[in-house]
C-alpha positions as a Markdown table, in Angstrom:
| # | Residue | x | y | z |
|---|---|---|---|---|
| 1 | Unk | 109.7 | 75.9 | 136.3 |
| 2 | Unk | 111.1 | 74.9 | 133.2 |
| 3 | Unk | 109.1 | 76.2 | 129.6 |
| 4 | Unk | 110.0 | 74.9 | 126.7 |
| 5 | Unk | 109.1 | 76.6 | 123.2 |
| 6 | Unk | 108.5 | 75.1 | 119.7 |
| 7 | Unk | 110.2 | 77.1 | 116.8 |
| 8 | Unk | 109.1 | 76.7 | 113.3 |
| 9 | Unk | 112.2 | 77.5 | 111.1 |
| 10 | Unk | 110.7 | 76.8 | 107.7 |
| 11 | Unk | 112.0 | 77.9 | 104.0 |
| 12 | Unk | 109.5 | 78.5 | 101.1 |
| 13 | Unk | 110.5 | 75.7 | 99.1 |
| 14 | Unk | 109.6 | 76.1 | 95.1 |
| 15 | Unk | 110.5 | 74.9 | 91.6 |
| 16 | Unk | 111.0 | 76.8 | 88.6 |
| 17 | Unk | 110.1 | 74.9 | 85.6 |
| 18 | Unk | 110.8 | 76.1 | 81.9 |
| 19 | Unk | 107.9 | 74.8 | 79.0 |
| 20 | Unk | 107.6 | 75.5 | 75.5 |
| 21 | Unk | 104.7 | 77.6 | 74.7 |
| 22 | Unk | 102.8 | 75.1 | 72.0 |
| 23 | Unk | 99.5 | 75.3 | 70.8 |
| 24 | Unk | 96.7 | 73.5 | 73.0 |
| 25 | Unk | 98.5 | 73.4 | 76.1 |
| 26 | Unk | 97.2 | 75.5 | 78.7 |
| 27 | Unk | 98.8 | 77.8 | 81.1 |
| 28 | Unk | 96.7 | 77.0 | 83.8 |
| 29 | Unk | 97.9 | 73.0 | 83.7 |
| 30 | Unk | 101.2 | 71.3 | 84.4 |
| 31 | Unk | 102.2 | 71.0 | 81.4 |
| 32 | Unk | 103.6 | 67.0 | 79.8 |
| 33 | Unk | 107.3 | 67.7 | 79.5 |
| 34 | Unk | 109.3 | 70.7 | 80.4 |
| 35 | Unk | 113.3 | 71.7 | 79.7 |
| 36 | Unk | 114.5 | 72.8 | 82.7 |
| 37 | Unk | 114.3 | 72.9 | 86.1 |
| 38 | Unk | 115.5 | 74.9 | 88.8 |
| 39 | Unk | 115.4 | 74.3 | 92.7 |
| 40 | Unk | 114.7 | 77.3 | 95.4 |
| 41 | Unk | 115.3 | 77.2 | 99.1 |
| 42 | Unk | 113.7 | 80.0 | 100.5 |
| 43 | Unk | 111.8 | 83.3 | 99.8 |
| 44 | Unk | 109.7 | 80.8 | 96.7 |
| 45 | Unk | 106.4 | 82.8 | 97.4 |
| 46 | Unk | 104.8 | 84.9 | 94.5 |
| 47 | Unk | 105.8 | 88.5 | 96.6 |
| 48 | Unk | 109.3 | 86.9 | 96.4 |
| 49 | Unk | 110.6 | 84.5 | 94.1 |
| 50 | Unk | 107.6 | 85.8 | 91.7 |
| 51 | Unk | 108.6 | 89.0 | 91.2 |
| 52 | Unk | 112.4 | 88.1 | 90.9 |
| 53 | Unk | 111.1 | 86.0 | 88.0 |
| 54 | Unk | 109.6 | 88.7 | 86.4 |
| 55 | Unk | 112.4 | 91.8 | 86.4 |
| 56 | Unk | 114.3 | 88.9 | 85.2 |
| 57 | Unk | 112.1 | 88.6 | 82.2 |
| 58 | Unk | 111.4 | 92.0 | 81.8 |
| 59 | Unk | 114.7 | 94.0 | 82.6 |
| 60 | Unk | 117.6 | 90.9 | 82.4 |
| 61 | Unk | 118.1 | 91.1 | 86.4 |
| 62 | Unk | 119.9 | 88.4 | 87.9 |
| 63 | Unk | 118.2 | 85.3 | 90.1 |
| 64 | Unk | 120.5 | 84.0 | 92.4 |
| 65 | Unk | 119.5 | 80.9 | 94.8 |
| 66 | Unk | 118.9 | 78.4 | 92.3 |
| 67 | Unk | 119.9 | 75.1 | 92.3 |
| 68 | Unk | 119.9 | 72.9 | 88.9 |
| 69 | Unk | 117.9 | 69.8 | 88.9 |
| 70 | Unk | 116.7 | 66.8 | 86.2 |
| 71 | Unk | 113.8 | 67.5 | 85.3 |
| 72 | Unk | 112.1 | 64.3 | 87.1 |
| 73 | Unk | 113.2 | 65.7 | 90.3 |
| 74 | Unk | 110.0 | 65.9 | 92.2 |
| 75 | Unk | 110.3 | 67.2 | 95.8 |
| 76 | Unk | 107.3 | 66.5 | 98.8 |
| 77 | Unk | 108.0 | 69.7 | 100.6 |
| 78 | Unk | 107.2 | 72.5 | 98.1 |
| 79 | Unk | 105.2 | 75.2 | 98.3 |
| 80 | Unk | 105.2 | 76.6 | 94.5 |
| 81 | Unk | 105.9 | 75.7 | 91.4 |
| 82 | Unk | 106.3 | 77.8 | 88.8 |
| 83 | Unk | 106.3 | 77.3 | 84.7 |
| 84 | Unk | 108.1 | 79.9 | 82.2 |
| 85 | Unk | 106.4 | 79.9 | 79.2 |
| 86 | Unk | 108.6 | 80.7 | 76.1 |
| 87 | Unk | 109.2 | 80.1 | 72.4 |
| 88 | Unk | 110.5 | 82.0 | 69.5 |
| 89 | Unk | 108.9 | 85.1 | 68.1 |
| 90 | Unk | 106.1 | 84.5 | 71.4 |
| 91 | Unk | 106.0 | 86.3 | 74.7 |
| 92 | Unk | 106.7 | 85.3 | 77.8 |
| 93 | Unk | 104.5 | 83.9 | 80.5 |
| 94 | Unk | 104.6 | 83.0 | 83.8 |
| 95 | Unk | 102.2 | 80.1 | 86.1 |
| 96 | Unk | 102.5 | 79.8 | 89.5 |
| 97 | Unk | 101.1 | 76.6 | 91.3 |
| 98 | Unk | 100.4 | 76.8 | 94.7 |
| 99 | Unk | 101.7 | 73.0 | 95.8 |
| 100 | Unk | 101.7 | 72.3 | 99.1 |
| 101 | Unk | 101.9 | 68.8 | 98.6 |
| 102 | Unk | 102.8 | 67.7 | 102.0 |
| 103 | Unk | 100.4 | 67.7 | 105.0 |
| 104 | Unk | 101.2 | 70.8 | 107.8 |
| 105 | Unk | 100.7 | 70.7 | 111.3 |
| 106 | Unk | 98.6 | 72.2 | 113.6 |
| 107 | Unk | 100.3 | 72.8 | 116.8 |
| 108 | Unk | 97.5 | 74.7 | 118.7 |
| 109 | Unk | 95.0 | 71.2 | 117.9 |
| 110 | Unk | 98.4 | 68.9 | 117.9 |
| 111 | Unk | 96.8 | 67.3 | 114.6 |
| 112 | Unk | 98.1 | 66.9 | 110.5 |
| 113 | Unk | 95.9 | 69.5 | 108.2 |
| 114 | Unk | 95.5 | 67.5 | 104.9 |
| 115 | Unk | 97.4 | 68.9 | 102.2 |
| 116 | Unk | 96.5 | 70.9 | 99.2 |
| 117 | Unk | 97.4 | 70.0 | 96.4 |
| 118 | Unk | 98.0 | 71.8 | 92.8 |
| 119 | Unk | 95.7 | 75.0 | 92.7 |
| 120 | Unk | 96.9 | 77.3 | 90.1 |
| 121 | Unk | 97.1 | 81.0 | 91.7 |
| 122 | Unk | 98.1 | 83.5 | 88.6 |
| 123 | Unk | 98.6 | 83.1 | 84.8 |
| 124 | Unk | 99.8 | 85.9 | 82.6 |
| 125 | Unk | 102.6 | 87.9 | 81.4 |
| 126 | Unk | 105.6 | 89.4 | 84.0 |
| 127 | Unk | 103.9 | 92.4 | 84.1 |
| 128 | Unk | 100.9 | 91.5 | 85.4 |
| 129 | Unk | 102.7 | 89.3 | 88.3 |
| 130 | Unk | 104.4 | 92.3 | 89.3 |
| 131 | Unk | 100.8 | 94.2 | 89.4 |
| 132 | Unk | 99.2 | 91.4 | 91.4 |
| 133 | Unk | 102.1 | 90.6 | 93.9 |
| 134 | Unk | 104.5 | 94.2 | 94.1 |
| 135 | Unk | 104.0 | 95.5 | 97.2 |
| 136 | Unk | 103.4 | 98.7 | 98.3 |
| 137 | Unk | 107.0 | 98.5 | 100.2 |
| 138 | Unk | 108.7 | 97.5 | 97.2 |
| 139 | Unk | 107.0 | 99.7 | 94.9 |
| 140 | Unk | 109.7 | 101.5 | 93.9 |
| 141 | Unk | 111.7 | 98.6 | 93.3 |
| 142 | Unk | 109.1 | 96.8 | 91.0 |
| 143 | Unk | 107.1 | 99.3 | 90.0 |
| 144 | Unk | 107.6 | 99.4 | 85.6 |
| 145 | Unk | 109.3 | 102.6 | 84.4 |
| 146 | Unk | 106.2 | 103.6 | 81.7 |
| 147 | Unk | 107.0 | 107.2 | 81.6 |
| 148 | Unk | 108.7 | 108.7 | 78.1 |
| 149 | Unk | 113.0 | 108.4 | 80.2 |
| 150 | Unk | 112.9 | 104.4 | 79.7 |
């Protein structure tokens, strides 16, 4: 008797994007042009990639994983995108799309689910994100320092 299994080996595929924080653009939309771009194989989901984002913002941590891209490189297998919101004299914020641009498949009813495309999952500042999406595992890793030693 010969069984044969079907793996799924997929990556959390995401885009970072950096905008300029301008009056009348909203944080919720994709915003018209952006200045940067940044390509992300794996771990791209908000309880990953999200939080990296926002200890980088917050405490200067290093990222590591990204690839540099034009900024008209569009990609049909993402799962996130996310926008970096900055100017001078302005805080930071952070937008995460949920993309999922491309159909999936559903091996138990061997047919394509239709994609979903462009909801936007969290707006707001890095300290928020890591409220929403820090973990309970990685609390002590993400958790802010808001007691009087730093």
């Amino acid at each position: 008797m010969l069984i044969t299994k079907k793996y799924n080996f997929m990556s959390t595929r995401a885009q970072v994007r950096f905008a300029t924080r301008e009056d009348g653009v909203s944080f919720s939309e994709h915003p018209d042009k952006i200045h940067a771009q940044f390509y992300v194989h794996s771990d791209g989901y908000p309880e990953g990639l999200g939080l990296d984002i926002a200890m980088s913002v917050l405490k200067n941590d290093p990222i590591s994983g990204w690839e540099i891209e034009h900024v008209q490189t569009r990609h049909g297998d993402l799962e996130y995108i996310y926008y970096i919101w900055s100017d001078y004299d302005k805080e930071t914020w952070i937008s995460i799309f949920e993309d999922n641009s491309f159909p999936g498949y559903c091996e138990s009813c061997e047919q394509l689910i239709p994609s979903k495309l462009d909801k936007c999952i969290f707006v707001g500042k890095p300290e928020k994100l890591i409220t929403k999406y820090g973990s309970q595992e990685d609390e002590s890793y993400y958790k802010l320092n808001t007691n009087n030693d730093g």
